[in-house]
N, C-alpha and C positions, 0 to 999 in steps of 0.2 A: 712789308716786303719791299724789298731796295729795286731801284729799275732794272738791273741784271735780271735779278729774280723774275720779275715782272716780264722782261722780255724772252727770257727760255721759256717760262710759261705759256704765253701767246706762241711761239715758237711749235711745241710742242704738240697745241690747241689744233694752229692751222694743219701742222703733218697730219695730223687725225682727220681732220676735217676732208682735206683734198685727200685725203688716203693715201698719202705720198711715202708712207713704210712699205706700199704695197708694192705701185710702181714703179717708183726708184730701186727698190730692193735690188734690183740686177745689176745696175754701176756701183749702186754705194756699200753695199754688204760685203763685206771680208770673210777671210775662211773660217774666224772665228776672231772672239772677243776673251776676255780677260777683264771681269769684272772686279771691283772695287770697294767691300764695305769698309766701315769702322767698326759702330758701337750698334749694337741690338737691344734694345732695351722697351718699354713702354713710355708711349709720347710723355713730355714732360709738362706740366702745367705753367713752370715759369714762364713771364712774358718775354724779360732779357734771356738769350738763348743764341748766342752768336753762333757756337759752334755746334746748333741742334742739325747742321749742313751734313755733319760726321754723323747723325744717327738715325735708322730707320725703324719703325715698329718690327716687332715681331709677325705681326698677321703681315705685314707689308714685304718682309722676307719671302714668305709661306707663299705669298700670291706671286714671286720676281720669277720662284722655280717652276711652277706653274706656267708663266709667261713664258718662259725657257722654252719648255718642251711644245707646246700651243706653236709657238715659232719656228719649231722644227733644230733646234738646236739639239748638240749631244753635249753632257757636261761629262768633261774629261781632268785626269789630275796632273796639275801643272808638269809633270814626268812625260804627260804625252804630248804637251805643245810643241817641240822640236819637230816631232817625226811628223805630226799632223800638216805644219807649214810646209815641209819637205814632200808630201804625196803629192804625185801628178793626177794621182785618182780624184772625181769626183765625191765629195764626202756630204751628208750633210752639215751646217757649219757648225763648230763648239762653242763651248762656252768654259770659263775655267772659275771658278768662284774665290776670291782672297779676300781676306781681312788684314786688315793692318792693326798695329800697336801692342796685341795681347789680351783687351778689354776683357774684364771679369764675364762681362753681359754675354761677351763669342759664347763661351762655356755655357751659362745659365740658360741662356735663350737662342740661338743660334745651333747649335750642336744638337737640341733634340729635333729642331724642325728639318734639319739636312739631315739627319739619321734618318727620318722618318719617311724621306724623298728618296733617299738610299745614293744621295749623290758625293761623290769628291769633293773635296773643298781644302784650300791651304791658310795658315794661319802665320803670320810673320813677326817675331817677334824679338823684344829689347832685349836682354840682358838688365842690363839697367832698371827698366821698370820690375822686371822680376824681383830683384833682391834689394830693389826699393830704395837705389842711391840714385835714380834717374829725376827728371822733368818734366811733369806734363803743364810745360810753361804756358800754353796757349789755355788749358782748364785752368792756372791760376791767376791768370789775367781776367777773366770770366767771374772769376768766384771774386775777387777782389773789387772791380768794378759793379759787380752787383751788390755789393756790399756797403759800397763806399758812396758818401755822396758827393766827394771832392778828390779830386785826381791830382797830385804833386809830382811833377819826375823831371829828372832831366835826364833828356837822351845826348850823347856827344858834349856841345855847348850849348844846347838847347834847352830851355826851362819848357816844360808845356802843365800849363793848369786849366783842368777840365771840372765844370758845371757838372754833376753826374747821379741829379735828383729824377730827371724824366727819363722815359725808358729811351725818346729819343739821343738824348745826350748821353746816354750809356752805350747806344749803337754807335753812336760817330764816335766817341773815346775811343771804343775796344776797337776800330775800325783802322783809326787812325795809329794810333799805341804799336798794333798788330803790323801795319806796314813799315812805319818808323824801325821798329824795335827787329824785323826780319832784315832790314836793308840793311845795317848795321852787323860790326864784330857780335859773334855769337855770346861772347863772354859779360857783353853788357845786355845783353838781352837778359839770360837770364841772372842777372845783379837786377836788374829793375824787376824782374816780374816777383824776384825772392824780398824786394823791400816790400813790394806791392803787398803781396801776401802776408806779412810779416803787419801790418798795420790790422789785418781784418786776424790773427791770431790764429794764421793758416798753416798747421803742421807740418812740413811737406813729407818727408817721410812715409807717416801715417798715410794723407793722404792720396801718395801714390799706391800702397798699399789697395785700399779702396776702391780704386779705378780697375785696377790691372790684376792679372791673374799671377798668382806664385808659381814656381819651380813644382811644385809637388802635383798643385792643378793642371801643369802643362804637363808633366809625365804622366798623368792618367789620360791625357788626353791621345795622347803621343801614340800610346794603347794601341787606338784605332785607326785600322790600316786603310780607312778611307783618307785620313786628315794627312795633310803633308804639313810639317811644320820648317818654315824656313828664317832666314836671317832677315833682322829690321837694322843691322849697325848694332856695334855696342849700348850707345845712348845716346841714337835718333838724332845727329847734331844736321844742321846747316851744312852739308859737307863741302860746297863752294868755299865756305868761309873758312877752310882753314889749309892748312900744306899738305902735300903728298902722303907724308912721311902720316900724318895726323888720318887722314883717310882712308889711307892702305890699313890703317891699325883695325878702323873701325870696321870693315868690309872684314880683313883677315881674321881679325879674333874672336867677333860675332860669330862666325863661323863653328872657330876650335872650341867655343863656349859654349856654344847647346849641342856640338856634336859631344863633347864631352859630359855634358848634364844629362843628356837623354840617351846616349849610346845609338843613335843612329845619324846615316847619312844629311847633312845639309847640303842642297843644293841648287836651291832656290835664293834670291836676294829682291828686297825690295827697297829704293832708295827713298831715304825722310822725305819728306814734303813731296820728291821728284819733279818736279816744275822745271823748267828752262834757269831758273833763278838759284835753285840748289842742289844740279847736277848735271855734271856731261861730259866730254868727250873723255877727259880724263878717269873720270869714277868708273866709263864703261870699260876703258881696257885695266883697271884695278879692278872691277867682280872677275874679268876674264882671267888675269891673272889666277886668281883666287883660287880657282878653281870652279865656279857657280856654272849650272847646266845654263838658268837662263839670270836676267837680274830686270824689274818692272820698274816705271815710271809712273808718274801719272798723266803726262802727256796724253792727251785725250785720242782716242782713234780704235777702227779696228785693226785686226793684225791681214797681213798679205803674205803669200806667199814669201815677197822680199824677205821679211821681218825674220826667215830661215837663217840670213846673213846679218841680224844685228840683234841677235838671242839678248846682249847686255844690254840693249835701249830698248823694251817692249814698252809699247806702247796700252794705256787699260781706259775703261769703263766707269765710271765712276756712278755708283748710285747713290746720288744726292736726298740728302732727307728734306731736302726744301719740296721735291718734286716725287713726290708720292702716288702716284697716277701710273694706270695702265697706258695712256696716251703717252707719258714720258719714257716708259720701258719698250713700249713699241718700240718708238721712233729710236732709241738709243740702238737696240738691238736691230734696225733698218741699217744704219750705218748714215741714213738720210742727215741729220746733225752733224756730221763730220765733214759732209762734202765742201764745206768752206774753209775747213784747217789746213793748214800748208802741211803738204805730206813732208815725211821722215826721208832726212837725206839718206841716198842711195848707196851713201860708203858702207863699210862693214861692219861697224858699232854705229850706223845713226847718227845722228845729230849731236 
């Protein structure tokens, strides 16, 4: 566990401790939250696992909804977020539940346990990963470095050769690799992560196949009129990294692409990564454009009333798989954690 880790941990501990989900609760709680998964799956036994952050068990799911309602939350479908921030009425607070990427695991393991809760829930999804021309460069940097016991690449002018027999030298590579290689044009990111792969005889194609759910899985999913399915971008790029004309595409035709694959409304947008680093003022008046009801970030926070006037910069939750603990879903759904983040500018798209 890296000292982040360690320190939201303790973080976490103390809110519990001093009960401070309780009494804080009246300044820091929001009218609702906008949760956050990835991958649903069963813990993994490997020790390298950098990106095991994006997954949470299944019993760990089953126990979040639970917490939900114990909390007095209403879980609502991203369709009702607008009008919800808009009442002057008294509400109990929501909660909206997303997934990101498409992951085969949403389907398999996530979808019977929220069927079974009888609750709402949205799914956002590539294009790209569907028909299995996308990247999931961050899982082949993962596979490659666990693979590998010696690290060769140059990023820019850069030569970097990594050590990568211990599991700690396999966390500071993929650590390091991962920062480098996001700071940088998107086009050399993935050139390096497809060499990467390409030494451990890593198909991509195939698999992305593996990871991600098909067209056929996602229109049975589509089915059910609990699930909202929305836009993830074409193929999930860095969208800072590149021109207007480049991002307007991916925002716009993500769109005309699953409305046309699945023959229903899109109206929902979630931006890749969403971080301050690969999105903003401009992506938000491009979903606006678009057409999109709302478009999420991952900018950490609950929503406020404001957030009725920056529908393209929402702000979400994120359920971390490093923190798997009732003490960490309290406190998250307290709002208590967030009281140190610098609130979301007051313009009209946000920050």
């Amino acid at each position: 566990m890296n000292w982040k880790s360690k320190l939201f941990t303790a973080g976490f501990a103390a809110i519990a401790a001093t009960r401070a989900d309780q009494w804080l609760r009246g300044v820091a709680q929001g009218s609702g939250v906008i949760l956050t998964f990835h991958r649903v799956r069963p813990r993994r036994m490997e020790c390298f696992a950098p990106n095991r952050f994006l997954e949470v068990t299944p019993d760990f799911l089953d126990r979040v909804i639970a917490l939900l309602d114990q909390d007095g939350f209403d879980v609502v479908p991203l369709d009702e977020v607008p009008a919800r921030l808009e009442t002057k009425q008294r509400h109990r607070p929501f909660a909206a539940i997303t997934f990101d990427d498409g992951y085969r695991d949403n389907l398999k393991y996530a979808w019977p346990i929220l069927k079974r809760h009888g609750v709402p829930w949205a799914i956002f999804i590539v294009p790209a990963f569907l028909d299995r021309s996308g990247r999931l460069w961050w899982l082949e940097l993962e596979e490659a470095i666990a693979r590998l016991n010696f690290v060769n690449v140059t990023i820019g002018k850069t030569k970097f050769v990594f050590d990568t027999r211990s599991l700690q030298q396999k966390n500071a590579a993929y650590q390091h690799l991962c920062r480098c290689l996001k700071a940088g044009p998107e086009e050399e990111l993935r050139a390096v992560t497809a060499q990467l792969a390409s030494l451990i005889e890593l198909d991509l194609c195939p698999y992305v196949g593996e990871q991600c759910a098909s067209w056929d899985e996602i229109s049975v999913l589509a089915k059910d009129p609990s699930v909202t399915i929305g836009s993830h971008t074409v193929s999930h790029p860095i969208l800072l990294r590149h021109d207007s004309t480049y991002a307007a595409r991916e925002i716009e035709e993500s769109k005309s692409i699953i409305e046309s694959q699945l023959g229903r409304p899109v109206r929902h947008l979630a931006f890749p990564f969403g971080d301050r680093g690969s999105v903003g003022p401009r992506e938000f008046l491009l979903a606006r454009d678009a057409g999109y009801l709302t478009a999420v970030t991952t900018r950490p926070g609950h929503l406020w009333t404001r957030h009725a006037r920056q529908l393209m910069a929402l702000p979400r939750v994120s359920i971390n798989g490093n923190f798997q603990s009732e003490a960490a879903v309290h406190a998250l759904l307290s709002g208590v954690p967030f009281l140190a983040w610098p609130r979301i500018s007051k313009g009209p798209l946000g920050a």
